[in-house]
C-alpha positions as CSV (number, residue, x, y, z in Angstrom):
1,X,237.0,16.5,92.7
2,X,234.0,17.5,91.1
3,X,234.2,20.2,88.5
4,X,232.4,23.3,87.8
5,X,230.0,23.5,84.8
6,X,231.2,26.2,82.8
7,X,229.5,29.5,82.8
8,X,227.2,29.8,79.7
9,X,226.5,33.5,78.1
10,X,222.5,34.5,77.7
11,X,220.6,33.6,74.7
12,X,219.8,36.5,72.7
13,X,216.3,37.3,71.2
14,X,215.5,35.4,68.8
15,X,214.8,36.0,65.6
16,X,211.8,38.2,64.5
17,X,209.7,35.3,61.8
18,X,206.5,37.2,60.6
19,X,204.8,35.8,63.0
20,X,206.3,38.6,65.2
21,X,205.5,41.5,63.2
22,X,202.7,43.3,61.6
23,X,203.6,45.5,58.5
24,X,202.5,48.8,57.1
25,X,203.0,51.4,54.0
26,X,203.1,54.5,55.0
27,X,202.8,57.4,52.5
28,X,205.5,60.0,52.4
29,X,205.1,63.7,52.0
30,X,206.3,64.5,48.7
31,X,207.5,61.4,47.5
32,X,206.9,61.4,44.4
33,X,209.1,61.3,41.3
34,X,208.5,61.2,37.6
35,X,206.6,58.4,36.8
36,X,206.9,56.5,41.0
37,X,206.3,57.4,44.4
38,X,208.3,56.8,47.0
39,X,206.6,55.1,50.5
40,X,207.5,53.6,53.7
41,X,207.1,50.0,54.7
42,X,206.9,49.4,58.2
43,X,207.4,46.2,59.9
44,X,206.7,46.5,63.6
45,X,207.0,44.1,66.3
46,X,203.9,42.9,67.7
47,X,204.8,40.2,70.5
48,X,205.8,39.9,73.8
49,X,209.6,40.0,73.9
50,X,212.6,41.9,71.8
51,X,213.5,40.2,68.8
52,X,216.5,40.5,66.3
53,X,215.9,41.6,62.7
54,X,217.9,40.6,60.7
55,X,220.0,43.2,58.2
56,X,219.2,43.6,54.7
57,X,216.7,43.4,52.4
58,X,212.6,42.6,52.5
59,X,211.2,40.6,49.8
60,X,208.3,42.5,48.7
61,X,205.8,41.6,45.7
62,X,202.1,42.7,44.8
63,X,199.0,39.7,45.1
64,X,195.7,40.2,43.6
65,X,192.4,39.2,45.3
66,X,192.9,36.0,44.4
67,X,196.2,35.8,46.4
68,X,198.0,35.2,42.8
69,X,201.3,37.3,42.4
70,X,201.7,40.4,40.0
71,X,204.4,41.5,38.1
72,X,207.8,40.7,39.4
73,X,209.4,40.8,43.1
74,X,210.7,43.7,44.1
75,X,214.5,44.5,43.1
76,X,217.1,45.8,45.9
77,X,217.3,49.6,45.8
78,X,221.6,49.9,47.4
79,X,224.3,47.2,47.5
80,X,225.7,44.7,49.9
81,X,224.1,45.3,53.5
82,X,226.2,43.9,56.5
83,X,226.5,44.6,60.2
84,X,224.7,43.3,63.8
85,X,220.9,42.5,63.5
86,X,218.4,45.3,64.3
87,X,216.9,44.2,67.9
88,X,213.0,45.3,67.6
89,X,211.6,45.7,71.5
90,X,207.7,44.9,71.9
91,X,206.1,47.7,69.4
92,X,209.1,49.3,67.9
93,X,209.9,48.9,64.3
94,X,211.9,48.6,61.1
95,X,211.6,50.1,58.2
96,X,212.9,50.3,54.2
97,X,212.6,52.5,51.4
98,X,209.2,51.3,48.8
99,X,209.3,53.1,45.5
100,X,206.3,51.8,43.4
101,X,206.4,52.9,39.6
102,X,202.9,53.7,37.9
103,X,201.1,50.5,36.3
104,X,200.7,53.0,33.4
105,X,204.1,54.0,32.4
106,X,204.2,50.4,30.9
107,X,201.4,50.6,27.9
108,X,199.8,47.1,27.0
109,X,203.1,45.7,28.0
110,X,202.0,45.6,31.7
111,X,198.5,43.6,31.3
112,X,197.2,45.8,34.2
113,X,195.2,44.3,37.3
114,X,194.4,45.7,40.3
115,X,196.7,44.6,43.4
116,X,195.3,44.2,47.0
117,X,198.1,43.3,49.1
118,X,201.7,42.8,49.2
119,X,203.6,40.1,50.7
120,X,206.5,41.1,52.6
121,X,209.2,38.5,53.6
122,X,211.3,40.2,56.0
123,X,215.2,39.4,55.6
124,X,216.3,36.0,55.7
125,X,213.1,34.5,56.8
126,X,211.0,31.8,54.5
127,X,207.6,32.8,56.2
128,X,205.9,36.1,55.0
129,X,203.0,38.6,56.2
130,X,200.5,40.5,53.8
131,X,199.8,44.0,54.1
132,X,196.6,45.2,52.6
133,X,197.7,47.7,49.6
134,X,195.3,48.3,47.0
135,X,197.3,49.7,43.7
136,X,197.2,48.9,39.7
137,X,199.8,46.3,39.2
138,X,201.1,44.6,36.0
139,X,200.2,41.1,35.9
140,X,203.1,40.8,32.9
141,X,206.3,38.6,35.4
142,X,208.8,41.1,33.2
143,X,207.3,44.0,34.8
144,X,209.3,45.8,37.6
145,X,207.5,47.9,39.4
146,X,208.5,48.0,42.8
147,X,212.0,48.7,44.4
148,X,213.0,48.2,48.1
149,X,215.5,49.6,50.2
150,X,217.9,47.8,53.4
151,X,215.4,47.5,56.3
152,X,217.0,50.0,59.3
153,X,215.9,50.8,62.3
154,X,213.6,53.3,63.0
């Protein structure tokens, strides 16, 4: 007697590679602290069909013109981030805390140069997107200048 292929559950969305999604920085209202200001990055997605974000943190850093990296990576702003992967539908988005400190605050230690983008790596993905974002950066590696928050859903 023949037997009956077992019922198989739907594949989810997939997940969203930065192919997906187009980023952002928007500015907040008041955001600013002694010395930093506090922004919005915004990673939206751009294709066809829902994809799943996954939680935690973005990698962010600074590039010049020349597409060389300034200062150091962004450090995680929060601690451990767990729970169910943030499905983005066509056009909705993500978002995380940015908190940039002034190039200045830093003396000669910083070696300043003028940034132009940032490179964003959204959570556990190898692939990244830029996001044009013109700023004094530190060229100095030992220079931390940006922080980043848990990407949530907007």
């Amino acid at each position: 007697m023949p037997t009956a292929a077992a019922p198989t559950a739907p594949a989810g969305p997939g997940s969203c590679s930065a192919a997906d999604l187009v980023g952002s920085v928007e500015e907040n209202i008041g955001g600013g602290a002694a010395g930093s200001v506090y922004r919005t990055l915004v990673l939206t997605n751009v294709s066809a069909e829902p994809c799943a974000a996954a939680q935690g943190y973005p990698g962010v850093s600074y590039i010049n013109a020349a597409g060389q990296p300034l200062g150091a990576a962004a450090v995680r702003s929060g601690g451990p981030v767990t729970g169910e992967p943030l499905l983005l539908e066509p056009n909705q988005s993500a978002v995380s805390e940015l908190r940039e400190t002034r190039a200045e605050n830093y003396g000669d230690d910083c070696v300043s140069e003028q940034a132009t983008q940032l490179v964003v790596y959204p959570p556990d993905e190898l692939e990244s997107l830029n996001i044009d974002h013109q700023i004094l950066a530190c060229a100095n590696p030992n220079v931390e200048l940006l922080s980043v928050g848990p990407l949530q859903k907007r």
